[in-house]
C-alpha positions, 0 to 999 in steps of 0.5 A: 586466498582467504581474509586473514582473521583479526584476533581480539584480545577476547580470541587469544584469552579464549584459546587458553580457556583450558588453562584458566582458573575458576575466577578467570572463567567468570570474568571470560563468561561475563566478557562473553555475555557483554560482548553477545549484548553488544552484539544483539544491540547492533543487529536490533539496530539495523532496519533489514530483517536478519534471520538465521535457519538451518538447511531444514527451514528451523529459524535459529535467530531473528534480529527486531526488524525480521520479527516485525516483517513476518511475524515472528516472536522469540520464542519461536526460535528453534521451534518454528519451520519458516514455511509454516509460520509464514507459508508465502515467505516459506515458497520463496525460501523453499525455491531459493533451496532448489535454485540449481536443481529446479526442484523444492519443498513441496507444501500443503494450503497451511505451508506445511511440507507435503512429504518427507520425499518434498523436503529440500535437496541436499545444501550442496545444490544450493547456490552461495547467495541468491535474491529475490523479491516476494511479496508478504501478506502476513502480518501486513501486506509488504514488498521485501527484499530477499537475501539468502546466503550459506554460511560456509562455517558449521558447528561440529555436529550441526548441518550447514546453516543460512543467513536471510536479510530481509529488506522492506521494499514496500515505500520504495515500490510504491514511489516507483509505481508513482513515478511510472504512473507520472512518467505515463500521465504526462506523455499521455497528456498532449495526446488526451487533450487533443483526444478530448478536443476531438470528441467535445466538438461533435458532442456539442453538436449531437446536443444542440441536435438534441435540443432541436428535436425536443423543441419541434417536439413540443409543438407537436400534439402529444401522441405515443410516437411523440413521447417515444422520440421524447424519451429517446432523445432523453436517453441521449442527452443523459449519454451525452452529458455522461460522456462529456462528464468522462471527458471532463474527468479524464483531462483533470486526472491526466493534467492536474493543476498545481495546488495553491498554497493558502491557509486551510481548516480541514473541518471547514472543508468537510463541513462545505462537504457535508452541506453539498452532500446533505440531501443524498444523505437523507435519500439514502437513510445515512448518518454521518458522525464527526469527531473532529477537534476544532483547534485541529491544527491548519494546513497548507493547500488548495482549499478547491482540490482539498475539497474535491478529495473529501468530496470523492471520499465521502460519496464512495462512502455512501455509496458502499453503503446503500441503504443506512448506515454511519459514515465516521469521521475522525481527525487527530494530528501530531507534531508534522501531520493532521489525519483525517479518516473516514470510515463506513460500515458498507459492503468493504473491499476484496484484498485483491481490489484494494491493492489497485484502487488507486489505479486510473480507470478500476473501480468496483462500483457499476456506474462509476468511471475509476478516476476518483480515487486516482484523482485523490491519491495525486492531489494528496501527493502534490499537497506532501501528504498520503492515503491509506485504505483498509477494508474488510469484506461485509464489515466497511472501509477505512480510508485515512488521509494524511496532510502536512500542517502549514508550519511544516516546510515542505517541497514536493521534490520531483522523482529521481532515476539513475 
């Protein structure tokens, strides 16, 4: 049995429209007109993206928040096909269409239909509601949520037509992936601590080994097989010493320390940053630019793991470089939060890299043992802030940290699951 229908005051005077005179008609279309305004207020006001298109992917309406997700401006409404003004938006719609008959819109590189044979099947196959999960690259990359659902009343004269919410899952995707990611750290934790404990002791001996043999070789008189054990033994020591620095890596990442709570000045950290950093500046020709206030407001943390993350920050950034170059360094704050920045113009990124840079052991760089951008995203995180990266291929990276200021109370609340 259906609903029954609540009749508005604005209902019953509307059924008698024919009946009224022209000052009555006025009144009824300014009613009208508030009650589209009040209407439109309430669906900019909700956060999910509220998209009305009809069964050839036309967008009818967009509420605020479905402009924001794809793109969309208001004058594109009636004109613009989904699948054309956001092709990976589009695939996924155009799936949904042919949920039941395993078909759908075919289109082109720029997400235009192939054919008029690939347009979608007729609505009827289409089920009542469907959702689904996609991803968006445009105008930024973005998790939604999708829901699409026929609406069973049509205009005379006009096809079935669909209501899509979309919902940004983006915050909530990346808290899960940080949970798992905790949830893996610490049942891997007891087992890599045992792993470490068994590799460090027969390291410690192949280095005293090592030691030995470069002692009993220079009492030896010089000759070319003597300087060819010399430098192998060299080579082994440096592997040892690369080993151990792995190890050492690894269980920092794996077990990190609670972060003390004690008054800091980020330009201070940045500065003892800088000094340790000055002399393979010079050897790599590379300027470093700081624009940072000195009343920035201080924050709260461990003043040892703040500096291991600009540490981290500031070499990956040399390194992207080679040879020249700048390294900027910009600070600004609001009222909760100091963001620092710290930009350079080397190689950049690929978009596909960028996604999983945070990932424990994925680097991009040769020598590198992918764990320093996993150590900085969890010391930002126990400390209540956050890291973002942008990068573009041949222009440089931008990496901005986000930490709350001292007056800012805070908890680090642990991840809950239903």
């Amino acid at each position: 049995m259906p609903p029954l229908k609540r009749q508005s005051p604005l209902d019953r005077l509307l059924g008698r429209a024919d009946n009224l005179d022209s000052a009555s008609l006025a009144i009824l279309a300014q009613r009208l007109a508030g009650e589209r305004d009040l209407l439109e207020t309430v669906f900019n006001t909700i956060q999910e993206g509220v998209l009305l298109m009809d069964a050839t992917g036309v967008v009818e309406y967009a509420n605020d928040a479905a402009a924001v997700i794809i793109g969309l401006r208001a004058e594109d409404w009636g004109k613009v096909v989904l699948w054309r003004l956001v092709p990976c938006l589009a695939r996924s719609v155009g799936a949904l269409f042919g949920a039941d008959t395993g078909t759908g819109p075919v289109v082109n590189a720029n997400g235009a239909p192939a054919s008029a044979k690939s347009a979608p099947p007729p609505v009827e196959t289409v089920a009542p509601a469907l959702t689904q999960e996609i991803e968006v690259t445009y105008p930024e990359r973005r998790f939604v949520r999708l829901h699409m659902s026929r609406l069973h009343t049509q205009s005379a004269g006009r096809g079935p037509r669909f209501v899509v919410i979309l919902r940004d899952v983006t915050a909530e995707r990346r808290r899960t992936e940080e949970l798992v990611e905790s949830e893996r750290a610490a049942a891997l934790s007891p087992l890599a601590a045992g792993l470490a404990h068994e590799l460090g002791n027969p390291l410690n001996s192949i280095n005293l080994h090592l030691q030995v043999i470069r002692r009993q070789l220079a009492k030896l008189d010089p000759s070319p097989q003597g300087e060819r054990i010399a430098d192998s033994a060299r080579v082994c020591s440096e592997e040892v010493e690369r080993l151990d620095a792995l190890i050492h890596n690894f269980l920092g990442a794996i077990r990190p320390v609670s972060p003390a709570s004690a008054e800091i000045r980020l330009l201070d950290v940045i500065a003892e940053v800088l000094a340790l950093l000055k002399k393979q500046c010079e050897d790599l020709g590379v300027r470093v630019a700081v624009n940072v206030r000195h009343d920035l407001p201080v924050v709260s943390g461990d003043h040892d793991q703040l500096k291991q993350v600009f540490f981290n920050l500031l070499k990956n950034a040399m390194e992207a470089m080679d040879k020249g170059g700048v390294i900027d360094i910009a600070a600004e704050s609001d009222d909760e939060f100091v963001t620092v920045s710290v930009r350079d113009c080397g190689a950049g990124i690929e978009r596909e890299a960028v996604s999983r840079i945070f990932d424990p052991f994925f680097t991009t760089k040769s020598g590198g043992h992918g764990l320093g951008m996993f150590v900085v995203s969890r010391i930002l995180h126990a400390h209540g802030g956050d890291i973002a990266v942008e990068s573009t291929p041949g222009h440089g990276t931008t990496v901005t940290v986000r930490l709350p200021q001292k007056h800012r109370r805070f908890r680090v609340l642990a991840e809950k699951t239903e």
